[in-house]
C-alpha positions, -999 to +999 in steps of 0.1 A: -125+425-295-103+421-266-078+448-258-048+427-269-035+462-285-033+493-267-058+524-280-036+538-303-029+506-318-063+496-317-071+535-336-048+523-366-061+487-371-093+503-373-083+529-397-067+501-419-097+476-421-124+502-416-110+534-429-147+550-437-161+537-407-173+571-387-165+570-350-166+609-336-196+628-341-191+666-333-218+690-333-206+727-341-233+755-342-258+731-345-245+712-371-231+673-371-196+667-382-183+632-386-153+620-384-140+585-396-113+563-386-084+567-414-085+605-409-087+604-372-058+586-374-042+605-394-045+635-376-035+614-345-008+606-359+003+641-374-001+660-339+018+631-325+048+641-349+045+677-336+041+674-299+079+655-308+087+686-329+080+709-300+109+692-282+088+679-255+101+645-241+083+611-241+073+608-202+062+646-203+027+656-187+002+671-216-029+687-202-060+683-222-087+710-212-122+719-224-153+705-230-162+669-246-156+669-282-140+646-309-105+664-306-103+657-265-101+620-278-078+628-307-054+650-283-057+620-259-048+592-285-021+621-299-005+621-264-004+585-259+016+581-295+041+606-289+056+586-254+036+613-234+013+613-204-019+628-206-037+646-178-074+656-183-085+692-167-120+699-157-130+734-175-146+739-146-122+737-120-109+760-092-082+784-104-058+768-073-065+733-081-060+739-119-023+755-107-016+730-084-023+699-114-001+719-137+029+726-113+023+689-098+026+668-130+057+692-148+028+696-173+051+711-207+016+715-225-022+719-226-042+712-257-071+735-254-108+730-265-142+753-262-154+757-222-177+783-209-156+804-190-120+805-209-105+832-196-106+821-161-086+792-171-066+806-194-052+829-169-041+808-146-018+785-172+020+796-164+032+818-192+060+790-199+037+763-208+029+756-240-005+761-259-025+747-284-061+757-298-083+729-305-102+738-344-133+749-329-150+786-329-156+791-292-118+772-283-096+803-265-069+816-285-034+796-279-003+802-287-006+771-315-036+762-334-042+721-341-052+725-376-018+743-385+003+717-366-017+688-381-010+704-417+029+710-408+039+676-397+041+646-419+022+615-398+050+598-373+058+567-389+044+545-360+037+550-326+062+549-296+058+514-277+042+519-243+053+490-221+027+472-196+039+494-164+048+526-184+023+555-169+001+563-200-023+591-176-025+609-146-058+615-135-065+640-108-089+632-083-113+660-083-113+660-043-138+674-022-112+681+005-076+690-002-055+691-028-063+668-061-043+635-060-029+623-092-038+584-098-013+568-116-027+544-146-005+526-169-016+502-195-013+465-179-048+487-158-066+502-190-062+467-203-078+440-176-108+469-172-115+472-214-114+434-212-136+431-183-160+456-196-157+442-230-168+408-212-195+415-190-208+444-218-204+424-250-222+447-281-257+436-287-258+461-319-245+486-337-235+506-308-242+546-300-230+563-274-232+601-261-208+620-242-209+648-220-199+636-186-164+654-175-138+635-200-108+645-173-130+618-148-118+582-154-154+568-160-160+586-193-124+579-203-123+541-196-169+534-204-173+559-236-137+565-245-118+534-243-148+511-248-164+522-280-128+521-295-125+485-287-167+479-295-166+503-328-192+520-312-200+554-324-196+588-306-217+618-304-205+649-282-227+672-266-223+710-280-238+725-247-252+720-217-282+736-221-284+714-254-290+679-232-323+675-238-323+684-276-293+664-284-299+634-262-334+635-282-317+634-314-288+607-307-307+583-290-279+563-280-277+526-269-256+529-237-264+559-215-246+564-183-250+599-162-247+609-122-282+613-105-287+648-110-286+642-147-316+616-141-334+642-114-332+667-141-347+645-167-379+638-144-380+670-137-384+678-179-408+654-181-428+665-150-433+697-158-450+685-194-472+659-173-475+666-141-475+634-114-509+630-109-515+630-141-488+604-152-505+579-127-538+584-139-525+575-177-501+547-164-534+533-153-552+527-186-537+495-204-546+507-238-528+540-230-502+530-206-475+515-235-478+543-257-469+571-231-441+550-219-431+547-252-438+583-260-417+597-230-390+573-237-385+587-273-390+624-262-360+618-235-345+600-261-339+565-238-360+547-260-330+525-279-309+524-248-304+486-235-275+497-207-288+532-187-262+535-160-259+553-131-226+562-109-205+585-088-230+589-060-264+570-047-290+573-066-320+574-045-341+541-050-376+559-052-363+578-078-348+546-100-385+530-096-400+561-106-379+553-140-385+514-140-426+528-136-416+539-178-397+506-184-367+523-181-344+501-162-317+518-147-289+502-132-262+513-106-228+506-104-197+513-084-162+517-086-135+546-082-107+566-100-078+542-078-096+512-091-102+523-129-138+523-119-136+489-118-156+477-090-193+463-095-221+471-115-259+452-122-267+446-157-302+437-171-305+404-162-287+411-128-298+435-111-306+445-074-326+479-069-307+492-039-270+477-048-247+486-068-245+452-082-222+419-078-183+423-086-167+431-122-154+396-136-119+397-114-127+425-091-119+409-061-136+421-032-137+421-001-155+437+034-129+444+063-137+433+094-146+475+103-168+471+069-145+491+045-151+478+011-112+471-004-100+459-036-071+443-054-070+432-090-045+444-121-069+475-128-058+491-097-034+523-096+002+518-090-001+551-064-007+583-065+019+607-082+047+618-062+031+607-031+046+578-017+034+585+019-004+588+010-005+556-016+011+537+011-017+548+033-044+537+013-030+501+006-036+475+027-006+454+044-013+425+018-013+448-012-058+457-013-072+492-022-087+508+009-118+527-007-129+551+026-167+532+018-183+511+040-203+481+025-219+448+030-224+421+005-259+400+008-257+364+005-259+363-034-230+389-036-248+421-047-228+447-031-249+478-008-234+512-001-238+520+035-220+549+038-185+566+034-160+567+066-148+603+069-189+612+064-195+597+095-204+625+124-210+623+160-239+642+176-237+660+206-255+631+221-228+611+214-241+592+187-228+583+152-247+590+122-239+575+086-262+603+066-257+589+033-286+562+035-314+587+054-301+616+026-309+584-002-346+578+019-356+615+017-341+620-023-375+609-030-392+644-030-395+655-065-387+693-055-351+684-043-321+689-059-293+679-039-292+676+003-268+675+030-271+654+063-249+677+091-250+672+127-218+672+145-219+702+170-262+695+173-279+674+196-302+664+168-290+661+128-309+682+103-312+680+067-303+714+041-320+713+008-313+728-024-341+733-047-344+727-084-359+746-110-398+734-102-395+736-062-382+773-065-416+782-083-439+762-064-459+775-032-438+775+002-468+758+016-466+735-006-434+725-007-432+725+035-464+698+032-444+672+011-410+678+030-428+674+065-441+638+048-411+627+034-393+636+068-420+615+092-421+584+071-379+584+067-378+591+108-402+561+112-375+539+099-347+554+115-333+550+155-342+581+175-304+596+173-306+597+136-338+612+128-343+642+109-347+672+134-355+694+108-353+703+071-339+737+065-345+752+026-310+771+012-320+799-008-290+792-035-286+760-057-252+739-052-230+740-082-196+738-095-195+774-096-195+783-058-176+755-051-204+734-035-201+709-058-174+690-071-168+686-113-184+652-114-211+666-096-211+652-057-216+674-034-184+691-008-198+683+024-169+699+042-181+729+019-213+732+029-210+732+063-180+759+061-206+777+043-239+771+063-219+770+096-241+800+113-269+788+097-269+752+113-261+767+144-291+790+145-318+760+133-305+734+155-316+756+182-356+759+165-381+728+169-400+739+135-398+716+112-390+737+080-372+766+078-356+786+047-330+801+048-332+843+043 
């Protein structure tokens, strides 16, 4: 089980001793397609043979774009055979980063799949590069289609040998300030994590996983990707977004692991079939309490999972014992592209509500004497790409990862989150405020989407809201009663200079789209203020205590 042979390797053992074993599960219009190992491999191997065809040299950068599907992991595994890097792009990326992770990396290609908005990526690849249309109905038209190539070119007779340092990916960072930074992995890091993970997350069953988190982030590459290769778990790719619910529903997978929104939105579904008051009332009855549980566990589709898993940002604790209240145990963990999100994670019969769990088997971690949170083990990045200047900036003198978070451990070595050091502000008091932990406290509203502490030219910090789809059709009144609640009882814990001076309503949700929003979903706090600047201003001058914004 251990990763003694890199993924492609790994792909043709399988396809040898398991050749009809199904691994990629694709749904087109609706419809499941499966794909199994021998001609996966196959295909692998064939567009391996013509990425060599098309003269592109082994070390080259190959883009991958478009949205989670079996051929992202065949492009991937493709790359890797030819002697070529690969470089995942977010479909939903800004046009300037897109242009500055093609021009950065020398990219000589892009395989493209099926996104939402092709054109506007599309137009920005250089006319120079290289194109290739991944075989699906809604993939933008390239200059070369993947079935064609794959029918063209015989299968390379074996793959080219990838030594322990050789850089197998870049993966951009996707930044919420600046330029993306391109983390170099090679495969002496994609192999201490996939052991690790293969460790610490040994198979208990026939494993299913789903996947619909952004494949260009490292976590879906190295937890869904890498790890059902080496666990012969099977894949199923979400179609569409707007198809979560239904296809979650209908794949019921084992492992689950999504960002907080995703788990905001699914109480939100189930909310707005039972309302709250209701659900306690049911909870309440012993002879009705299992079956609901179990009811809304199947309806979500949770109800076979035995590792839910949440990352990438806090996930507010009321919120993960609203979940445990169904006997859905979810479980945070922690880690970061530099490390190969290899950091620390609770598992099911370790687990901390309000940590982000004890250290990955080798992790080795430590607090700085300022409270950063460093690491240094063999999953870490060699640097980022052509940037000497800032890798050397965020090593340590004796060779750890600085991570820019701020941490303690407790005394039986669960790891807490207490903030991030550039999110730090000053009031004009004078006074620092870390806002993750009070934006964590007042998560707990049900009618919240995402929030935003700010406070560094006020004399008190306030608190902007985004709504989600219930709280934007609920009574103002309403709303205002159970954000002025929320508010007192998170002030009552806080010190005077960090309490909440007011919560201010933003008429427009935060998303990807107007750039509020990174692609894995955290929100650009340099962003928001830039774009509420006037805004703060004007309702850090008001002692209300709500306010919405015009």
């Amino acid at each position: 089980m251990l990763a003694t042979q890199t993924p492609i390797e790994k792909l043709l053992l399988r396809a040898k001793e398991t050749p009809n074993w199904p691994w990629l599960h694709q749904s087109i219009n609706g419809e499941w397609r499966a794909w199994k190992y021998e001609e996966i491999a196959n295909q692998v191997m064939r567009m391996a043979a013509a990425i060599q065809k098309l003269g592109i040299p082994q070390g080259s950068a190959i883009g991958i774009g478009g949205r989670n599907t079996a051929h992202w992991f065949m492009a991937d595994l493709a790359i890797s055979a030819a002697g070529c890097v690969s470089v995942g792009l977010y479909p939903k990326q800004s046009a300037e980063h897109l242009r500055y992770i093609l021009a950065h990396c020398e990219a000589k290609a892009v395989i493209v799949g099926p996104m939402m908005e092709p054109k506007e990526f599309m137009d920005v690849l250089p006319p120079e590069l290289i194109t290739i249309r991944m075989p699906y109905p809604d993939a933008p038209p390239c200059q070369l289609e993947w079935d064609t190539l794959v029918a063209d070119n015989a299968p390379l007779a074996a793959p080219v040998i990838r030594g322990p340092e050789e850089l197998i990916t870049l993966v951009y960072t996707s930044g919420t300030t600046g330029h993306p930074k391109g983390v170099m992995l090679n495969w002496r890091n994609a192999q201490f994590t996939i052991d690790g993970l293969m460790k610490s997350m040994p198979p208990k069953r026939e494993e299913i996983f789903f996947s619909y988190l952004p494949l260009a982030h490292m976590f879906e590459r190295g937890a869904v990707e890498m790890c059902s290769l080496y666990l012969g778990a099977q894949i199923y790719f979400l179609e569409h977004l707007e198809k979560l619910p239904e296809q979650l529903a209908f794949v019921r997978p084992t492992r689950f692991f999504g960002v907080p929104l995703v788990y905001t939105r699914i109480q939100a579904g189930v909310l707005k079939k039972m309302p709250q008051e209701k659900l306690d009332k049911l909870l309440k009855i012993p002879l009705l309490s299992s079956l609901i549980k179990n009811k809304i566990k199947k309806a979500i589709g949770l109800d076979r999972a035995w590792l839910i898993f949440s990352g990438a940002a806090p996930m507010p604790k009321p919120l993960i014992e609203w979940f445990a209240k169904l006997d859905i145990q979810i479980l945070q963990g922690y880690g970061m592209t530099e490390n190969s999100i290899y950091a620390s994670a609770n598992l099911p019969n370790a687990n901390r509500i309000g940590s982000v769990g004890k250290e990955n088997l080798g992790a080795n971690t430590r607090i700085a004497a300022d409270g950063e949170i460093q690491y240094k083990h063999p999953g870490v990045m060699t640097g980022y790409y052509k940037e000497p200047e800032k890798t050397a900036e965020t090593f340590t003198e004796d060779g750890y990862l600085r991570t820019g978070d701020k941490g303690r451990l407790d005394a039986d070595g669960y790891l807490y989150i207490t903030g991030r050091t550039k999110d730090i502000f000053k009031t004009m008091k004078g006074k620092y405020v870390a806002p993750a932990p009070i934006e964590g406290a007042l998560a707990r509203n049900t009618d919240i989407e995402q929030l935003c502490f700010v406070g560094s030219e006020l004399k008190q910090p306030i608190m902007l809201v985004s709504l989600n789809e219930a709280g934007r059709t609920r009574p103002r009144e309403d709303i205002e009663r159970g954000l002025v609640a929320e508010m007192e009882a998170v002030n009552s814990t806080l010190e005077p200079h960090e309490a909440i001076g007011k919560i201010v309503v933003v008429k427009d949700p935060w998303s990807i789209d107007n750039n509020l929003m990174t692609p894995t979903m955290k929100v650009k706090r340099n962003e928001i203020e830039k774009r509420y600047h006037t805004l703060i201003a004007k309702e850090g001058e008001t002692r209300n205590k709500v306010s919405w914004e015009a």
